[in-house]
C-alpha positions as CSV (number, residue, x, y, z in Angstrom):
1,X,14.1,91.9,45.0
2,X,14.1,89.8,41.5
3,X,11.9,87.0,41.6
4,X,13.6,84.9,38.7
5,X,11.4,81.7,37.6
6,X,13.6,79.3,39.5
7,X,12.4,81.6,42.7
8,X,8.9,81.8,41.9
9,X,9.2,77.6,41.6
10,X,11.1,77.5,44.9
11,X,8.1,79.3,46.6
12,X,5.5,77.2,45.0
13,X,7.1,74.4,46.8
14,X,7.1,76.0,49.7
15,X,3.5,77.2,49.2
16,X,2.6,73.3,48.4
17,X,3.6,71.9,51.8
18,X,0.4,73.2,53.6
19,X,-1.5,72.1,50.4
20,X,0.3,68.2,50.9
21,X,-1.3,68.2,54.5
22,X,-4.8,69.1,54.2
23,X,-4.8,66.8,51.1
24,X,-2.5,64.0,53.6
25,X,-5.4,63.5,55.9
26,X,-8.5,63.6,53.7
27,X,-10.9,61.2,54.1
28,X,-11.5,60.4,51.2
29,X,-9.7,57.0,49.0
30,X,-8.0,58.7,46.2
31,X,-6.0,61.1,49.9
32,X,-2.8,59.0,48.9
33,X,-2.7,59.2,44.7
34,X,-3.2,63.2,45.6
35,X,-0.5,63.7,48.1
36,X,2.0,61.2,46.2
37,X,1.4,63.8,43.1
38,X,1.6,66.7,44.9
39,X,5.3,65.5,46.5
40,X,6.4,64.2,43.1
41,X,5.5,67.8,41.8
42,X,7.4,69.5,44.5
43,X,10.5,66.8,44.1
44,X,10.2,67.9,40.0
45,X,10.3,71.6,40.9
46,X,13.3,71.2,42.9
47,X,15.3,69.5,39.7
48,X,13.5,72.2,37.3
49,X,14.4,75.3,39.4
50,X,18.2,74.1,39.5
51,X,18.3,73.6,35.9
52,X,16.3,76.5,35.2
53,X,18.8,78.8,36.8
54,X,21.9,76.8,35.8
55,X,20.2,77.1,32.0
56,X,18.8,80.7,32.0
57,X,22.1,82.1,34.3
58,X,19.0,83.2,36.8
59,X,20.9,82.9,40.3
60,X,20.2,84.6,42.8
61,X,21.4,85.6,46.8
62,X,17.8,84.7,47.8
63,X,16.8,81.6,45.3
64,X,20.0,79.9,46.9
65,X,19.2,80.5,50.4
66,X,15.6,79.4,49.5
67,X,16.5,76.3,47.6
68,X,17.3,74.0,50.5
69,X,14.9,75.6,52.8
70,X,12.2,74.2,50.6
71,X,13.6,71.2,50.3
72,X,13.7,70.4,53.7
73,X,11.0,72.1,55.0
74,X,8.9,70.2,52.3
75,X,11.2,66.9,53.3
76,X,10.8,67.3,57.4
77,X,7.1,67.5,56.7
78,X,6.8,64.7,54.8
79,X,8.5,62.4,57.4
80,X,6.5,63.5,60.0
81,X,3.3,62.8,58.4
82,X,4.7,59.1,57.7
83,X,5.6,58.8,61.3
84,X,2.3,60.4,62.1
85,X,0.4,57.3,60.3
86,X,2.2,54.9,62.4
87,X,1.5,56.1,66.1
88,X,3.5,54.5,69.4
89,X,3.5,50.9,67.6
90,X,6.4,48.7,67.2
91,X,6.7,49.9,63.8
92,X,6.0,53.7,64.7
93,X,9.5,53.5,66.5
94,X,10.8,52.0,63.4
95,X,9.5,54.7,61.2
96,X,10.6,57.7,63.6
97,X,14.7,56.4,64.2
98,X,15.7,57.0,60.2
99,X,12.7,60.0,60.3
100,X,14.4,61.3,63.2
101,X,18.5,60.7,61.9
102,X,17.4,62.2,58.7
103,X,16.3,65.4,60.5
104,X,18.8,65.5,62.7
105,X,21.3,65.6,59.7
106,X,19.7,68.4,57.8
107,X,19.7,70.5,60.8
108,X,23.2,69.4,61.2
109,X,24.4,70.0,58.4
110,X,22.8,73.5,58.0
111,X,24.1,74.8,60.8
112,X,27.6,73.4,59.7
113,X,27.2,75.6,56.7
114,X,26.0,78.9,57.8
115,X,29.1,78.5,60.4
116,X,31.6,77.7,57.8
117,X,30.4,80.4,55.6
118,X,31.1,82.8,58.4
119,X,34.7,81.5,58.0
120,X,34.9,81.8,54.9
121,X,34.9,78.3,54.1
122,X,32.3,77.5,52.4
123,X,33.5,75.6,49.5
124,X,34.5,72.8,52.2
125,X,30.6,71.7,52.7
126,X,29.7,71.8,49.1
127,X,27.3,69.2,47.9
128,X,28.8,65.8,46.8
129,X,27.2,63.2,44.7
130,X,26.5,60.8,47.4
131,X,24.1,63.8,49.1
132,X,22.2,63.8,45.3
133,X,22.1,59.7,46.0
134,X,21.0,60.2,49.7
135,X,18.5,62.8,47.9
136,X,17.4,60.6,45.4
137,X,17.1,57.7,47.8
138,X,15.1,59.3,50.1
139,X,12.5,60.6,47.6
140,X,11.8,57.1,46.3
141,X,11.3,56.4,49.7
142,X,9.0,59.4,50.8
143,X,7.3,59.0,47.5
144,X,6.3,55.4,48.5
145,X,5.9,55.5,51.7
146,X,3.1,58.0,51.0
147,X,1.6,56.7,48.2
148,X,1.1,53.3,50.5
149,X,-1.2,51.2,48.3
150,X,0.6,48.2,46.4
151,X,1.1,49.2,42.9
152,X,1.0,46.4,40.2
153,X,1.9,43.6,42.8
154,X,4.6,45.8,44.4
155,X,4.3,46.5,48.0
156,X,5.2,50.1,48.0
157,X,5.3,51.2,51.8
158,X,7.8,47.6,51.9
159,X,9.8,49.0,50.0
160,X,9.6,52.3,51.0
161,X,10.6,51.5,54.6
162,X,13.6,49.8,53.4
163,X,14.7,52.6,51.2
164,X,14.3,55.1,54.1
165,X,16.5,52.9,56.0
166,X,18.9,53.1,53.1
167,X,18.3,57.1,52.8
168,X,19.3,57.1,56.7
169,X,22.1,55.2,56.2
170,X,23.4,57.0,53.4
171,X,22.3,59.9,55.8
172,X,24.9,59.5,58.2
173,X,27.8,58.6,55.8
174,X,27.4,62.2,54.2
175,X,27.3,63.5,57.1
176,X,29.8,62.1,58.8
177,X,32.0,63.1,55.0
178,X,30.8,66.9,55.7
179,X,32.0,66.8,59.3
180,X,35.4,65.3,57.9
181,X,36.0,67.5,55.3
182,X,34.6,70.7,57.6
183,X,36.7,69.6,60.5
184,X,40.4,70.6,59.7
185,X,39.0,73.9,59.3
186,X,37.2,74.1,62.6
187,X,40.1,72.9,64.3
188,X,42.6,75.2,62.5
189,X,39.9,78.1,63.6
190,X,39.8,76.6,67.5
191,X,43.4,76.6,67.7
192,X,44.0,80.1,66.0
193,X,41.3,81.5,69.1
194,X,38.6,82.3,66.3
């Protein structure tokens, strides 16, 4: 196998997610700067490896089955971690619904791909520009949410919990736009006996 630098960056992300734990529940005060900066480096690999391979014309079978696995492995993490710092309150139910839709939609939406790429239909689920908004609205949040401390006046777990609302929203509308486009397909396939 080829590791091509977008690879090797793909697997660092992968390799930082036990890294972003231990450093998550440090006791020590500077826990939070360390485990924003490790996520923001993880989120930067993730837009470097893309261009990287896009740039260099370095694709490969395994970088693109890799790609998203990091990403939501190093996502899913994340959002457990948040929902572990706010325990069986009021506001830990809060923080586990859009924790818990945005989860649920990954793994939807993964399985909806492998299964239309055994149809040969994989263009279908491609990724649209409002999953990159969804992406990029759910990395502001996870980035603040983590970070938790306000930063020049701004409350940044506030905000945070209102852009992970907006990231579960926005959730659910892509999804909902990947079961629509997906579904003539499926139901062509259902009817044919496939």
């Amino acid at each position: 196998m080829n590791f091509t630098i977008p690879t090797i960056l793909t697997l660092l992300r992968i390799v930082l997610i036990p890294v972003f734990v231990v450093f998550y529940y440090l006791p020590v005060e500077w826990a939070h700067l360390a485990t924003t900066i490790i996520f923001a480096s993880a989120a930067v690999t993730d837009w470097l490896d893309g261009y990287l391979a896009r740039r260099l014309q370095a694709h490969s079978s395994f970088g693109a089955f890799l790609d998203p696995v990091a990403d939501k492995l190093m996502v899913a993490t994340a959002l457990v971690l948040i929902v572990d710092s706010n325990p069986t309150t009021f506001s830990g139910f809060w923080m586990a619904l859009p924790a818990a839709i945005i989860i649920g939609r990954e793994i939807t939406i993964s399985a909806l791909r492998e299964w239309m790429a055994e149809l040969g239909a994989t263009a279908t689920v491609a990724v649209s520009m409002l999953g990159k908004i969804k992406t990029t609205a759910q990395m502001a949040a996870l980035l603040l949410l983590i970070y938790q401390e306000p930063l020049a006046g701004l409350p940044t777990a506030l905000v945070g919990f209102a852009l992970l609302y907006v990231a579960a929203a926005l959730t659910l509308w892509s999804m909902v736009m990947y079961m629509r486009s997906a579904w003539p397909v499926l139901v062509a396939r259902e009817g044919s006996g496939l």
